[in-house]
N, C-alpha and C positions, 0 to 999 in steps of 0.2 A: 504493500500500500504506500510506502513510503516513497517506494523507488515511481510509483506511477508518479505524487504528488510534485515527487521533485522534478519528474519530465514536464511535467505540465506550465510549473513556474518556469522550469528554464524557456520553455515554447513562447512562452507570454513575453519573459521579460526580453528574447530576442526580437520578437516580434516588436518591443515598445521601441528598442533601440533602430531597427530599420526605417518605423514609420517618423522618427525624430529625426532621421539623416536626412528624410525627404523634406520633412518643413522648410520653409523659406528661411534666409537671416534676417532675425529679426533685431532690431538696436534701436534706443531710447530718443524722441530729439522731443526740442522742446518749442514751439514756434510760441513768437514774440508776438499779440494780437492785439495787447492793451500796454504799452512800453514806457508810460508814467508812474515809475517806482513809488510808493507810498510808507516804504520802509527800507531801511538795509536789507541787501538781496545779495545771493552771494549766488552763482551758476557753476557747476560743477561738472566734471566730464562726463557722470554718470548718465545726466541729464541733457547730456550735449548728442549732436549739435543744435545749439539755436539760431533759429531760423527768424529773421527778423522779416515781420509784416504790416509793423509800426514803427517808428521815430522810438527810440531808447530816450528818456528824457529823465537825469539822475538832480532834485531839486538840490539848493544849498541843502546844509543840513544831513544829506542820506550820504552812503557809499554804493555803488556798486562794486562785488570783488569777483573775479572772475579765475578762478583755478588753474593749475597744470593741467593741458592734453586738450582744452577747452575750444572750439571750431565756433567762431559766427558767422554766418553768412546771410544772404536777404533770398526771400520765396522768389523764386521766378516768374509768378504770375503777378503779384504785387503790382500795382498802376504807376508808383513811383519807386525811388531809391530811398528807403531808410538810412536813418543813420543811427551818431550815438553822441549824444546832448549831455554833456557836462555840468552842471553849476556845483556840486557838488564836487564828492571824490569818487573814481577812478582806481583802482589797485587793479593792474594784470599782473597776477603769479603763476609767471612759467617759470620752470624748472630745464635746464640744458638736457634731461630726458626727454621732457616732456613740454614743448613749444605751445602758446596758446597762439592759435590761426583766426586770424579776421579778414573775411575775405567777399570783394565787391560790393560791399554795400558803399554809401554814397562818403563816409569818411568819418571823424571824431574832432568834437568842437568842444573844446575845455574853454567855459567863457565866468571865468572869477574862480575857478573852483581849480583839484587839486588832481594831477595823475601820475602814479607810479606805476612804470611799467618795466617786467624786466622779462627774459626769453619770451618775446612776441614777437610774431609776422605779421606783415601788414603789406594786403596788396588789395586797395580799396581804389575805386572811381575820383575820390578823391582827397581833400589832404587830412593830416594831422594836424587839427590846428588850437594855438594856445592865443588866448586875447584874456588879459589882464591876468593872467595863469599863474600855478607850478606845475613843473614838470621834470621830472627824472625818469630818465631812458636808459636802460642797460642792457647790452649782450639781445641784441633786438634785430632785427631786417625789415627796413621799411624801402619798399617796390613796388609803387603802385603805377602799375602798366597792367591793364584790362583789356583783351583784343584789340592787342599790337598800339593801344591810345595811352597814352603818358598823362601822368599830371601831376600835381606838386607833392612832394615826398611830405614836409614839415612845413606850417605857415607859424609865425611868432611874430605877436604885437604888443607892448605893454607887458611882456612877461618874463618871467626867469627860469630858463631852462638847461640844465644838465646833462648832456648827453657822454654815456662811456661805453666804448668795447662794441658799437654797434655799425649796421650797416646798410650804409644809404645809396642806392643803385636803382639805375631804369627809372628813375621817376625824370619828367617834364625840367626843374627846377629840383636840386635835393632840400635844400632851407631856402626859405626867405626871409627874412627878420628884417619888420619895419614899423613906425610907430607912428601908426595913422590909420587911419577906417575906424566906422564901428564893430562894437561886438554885440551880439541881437542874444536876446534870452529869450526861450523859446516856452510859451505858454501851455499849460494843458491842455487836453484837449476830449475829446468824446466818441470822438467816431472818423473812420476812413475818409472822409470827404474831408473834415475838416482838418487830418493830417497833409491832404494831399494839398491842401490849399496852403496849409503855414510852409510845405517843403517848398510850393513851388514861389511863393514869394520868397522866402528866405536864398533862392537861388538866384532872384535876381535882384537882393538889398532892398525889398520894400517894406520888410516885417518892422512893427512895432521896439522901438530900441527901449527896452529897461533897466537896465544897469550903464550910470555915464562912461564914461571912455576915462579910463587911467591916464595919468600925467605920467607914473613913472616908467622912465625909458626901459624896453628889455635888456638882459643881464644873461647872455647867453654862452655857455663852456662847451667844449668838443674836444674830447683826448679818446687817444685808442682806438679809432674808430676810422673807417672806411669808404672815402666817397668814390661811385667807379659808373662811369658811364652815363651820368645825368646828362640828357637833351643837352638842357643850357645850360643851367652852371651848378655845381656842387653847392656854392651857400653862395645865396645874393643877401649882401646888405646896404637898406635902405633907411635904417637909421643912425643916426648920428655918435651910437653909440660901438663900440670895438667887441667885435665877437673873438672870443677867444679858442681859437682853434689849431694849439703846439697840439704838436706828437700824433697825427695822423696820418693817412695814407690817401695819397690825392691819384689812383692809380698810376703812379709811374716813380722811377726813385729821384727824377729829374723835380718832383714838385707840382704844386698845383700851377696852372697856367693863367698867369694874373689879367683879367679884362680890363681895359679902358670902357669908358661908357661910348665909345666913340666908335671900338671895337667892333665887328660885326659875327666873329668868330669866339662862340661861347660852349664850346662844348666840354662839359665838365668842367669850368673856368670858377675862378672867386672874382665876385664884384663889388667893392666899396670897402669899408674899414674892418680887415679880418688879419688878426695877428697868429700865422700861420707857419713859423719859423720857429726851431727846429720842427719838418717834418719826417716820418718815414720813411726809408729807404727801400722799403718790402712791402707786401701784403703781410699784417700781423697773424692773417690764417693761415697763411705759408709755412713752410720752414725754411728759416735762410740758407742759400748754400756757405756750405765753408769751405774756402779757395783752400787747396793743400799746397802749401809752403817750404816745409821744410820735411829731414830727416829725422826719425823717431829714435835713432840713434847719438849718444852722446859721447863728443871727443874733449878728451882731457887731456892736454898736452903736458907731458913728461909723466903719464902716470902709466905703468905697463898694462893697467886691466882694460883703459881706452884702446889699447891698440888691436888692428884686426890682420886676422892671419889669414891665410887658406891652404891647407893641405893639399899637395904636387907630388905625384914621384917624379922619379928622377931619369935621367936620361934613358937607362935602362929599362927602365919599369920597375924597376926591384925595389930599390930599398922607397923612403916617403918624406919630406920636408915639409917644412911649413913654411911659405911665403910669406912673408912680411907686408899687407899690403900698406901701413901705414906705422 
């Protein structure tokens, strides 16, 4: 009796294990429909990817934090381009395992509020941008080229931003850093229509401005870090203040290629006051070659255990010396 039951179970559970192999894969995402945070919200990989179908809108006040292994992206059916709306804070924690990916949606607008971001990609429609901000950037890749279209990597207005160890390529423009225009605070809202209407005025500067315009000039640092193939120019700056930009890699060991405004020829260029000396000689994801120079051997002159011999016979072949060679 025993020996039937056990044939029975073993029938079953092979059978359960066959009909599992046919299931489809199945995996968790979380799509974004109502994207005005109401509290601290924290998006985890579990629950990823998120699929943005609304404007991300993080008030003063809140965080959004966003995990390791963490994918956003926008639905493809959507009427517009979502983004992700700042006044608050911002934390992206990747992990060098485990990169968070944000990908095509229309870009991130830190306007008064705060963003730490560290191992994140970024290849979005369009830019990164800081107006009256903070911002700290690390070990990061921001390349936002979307079907073969470029557009600006980083914008900075009024704000103080820190960038290390990261890497800015293929975008339109890599920085701009200028201390002028408004920054628009984007209000709540209720329904699809009425997002589609604040995205598409807000694309062409007619939204309501809430927050006045900072007086104070941005404050912008760049060490360790990589600019390679920007359209126009690696960092344009157009305010009056000095970006400070030692010890990076302007692809080539010759330097970044400094523009006149007069210039016509911007390709991956710096333009206007960027303090960019001493630069890198390498790509720092490289490893450097090391020219081989010399001999691994060491001469010590008058001492007998320097000297090198080699063993010879002798005219004969018979007997054996040692040549003396030095």
């Amino acid at each position: 009796m025993k020996d039937f039951f056990h044939i029975i179970l073993t029938g079953v559970a092979t059978g359960l294990v066959a009909f599992i192999g046919f299931l489809p894969n199945v995996h968790a995402e979380t799509r974004v429909t109502d994207g005005y945070l109401q509290a601290d919200t924290v998006w985890s990989k579990e629950l990823g990817p998120y699929i943005l179908q609304d404007v991300v809108t993080v008030p003063a006040g809140l965080t959004l934090t966003i995990h390791p292994g963490v994918e956003i992206t926008l639905d493809p059916d959507s009427p517009y381009d979502p983004y992700i709306y700042v006044a608050g804070k911002l934390v992206l924690q990747g992990t060098e395992a485990e990169h968070i990916m944000i990908r095509n949606i229309w870009g991130i607008t830190v306007d008064h509020g705060q963003a730490d971001i560290s191992f994140s990609d970024f290849s979005m429609k369009g830019p990164l941008m800081f107006g009256g901000a903070v911002g700290h950037i690390a070990t990061s890749t921001i390349s936002n080229m979307i079907d073969g279209i470029n557009a600006d990597g980083v914008i900075i207005e009024h704000s103080s931003v820190g960038i290390t160890g990261s890497t800015v390529q293929d975008n339109l423009n890599g920085m701009i850093v200028k201390d002028g225009g408004a920054v628009f605070q984007t209000r709540a809202h209720s329904n699809r229509l009425l997002s589609w209407m604040r995205t598409l005025v807000q694309k062409v500067g007619l939204i309501n401005t809430v927050h006045a315009q900072s007086a104070d000039p941005s404050s912008v640092s760049i060490s360790g870090s990589r600019f390679i193939a920007n359209i126009q120019h690696a960092v344009r700056n157009d305010a009056f203040s000095i970006v400070q930009a030692e010890g990076n890699w302007w692809g080539s060991p010759e330097g970044p290629m400094v523009e006149s405004r007069a210039s016509l020829e911007t390709t991956n260029s710096i333009q206007g006051l960027v303090s960019f000396t001493p630069w890198l000689d390498h790509d720092p994801l490289e490893e450097k070659p090391v020219a081989a120079c010399c001999s691994s051997v060491l001469f010590l002159p008058g001492l007998e255990a320097s000297r090198l011999y080699r063993p010879e016979s002798d005219i004969l072949g018979i007997g054996r010396t040692d040549n003396r060679l030095w």
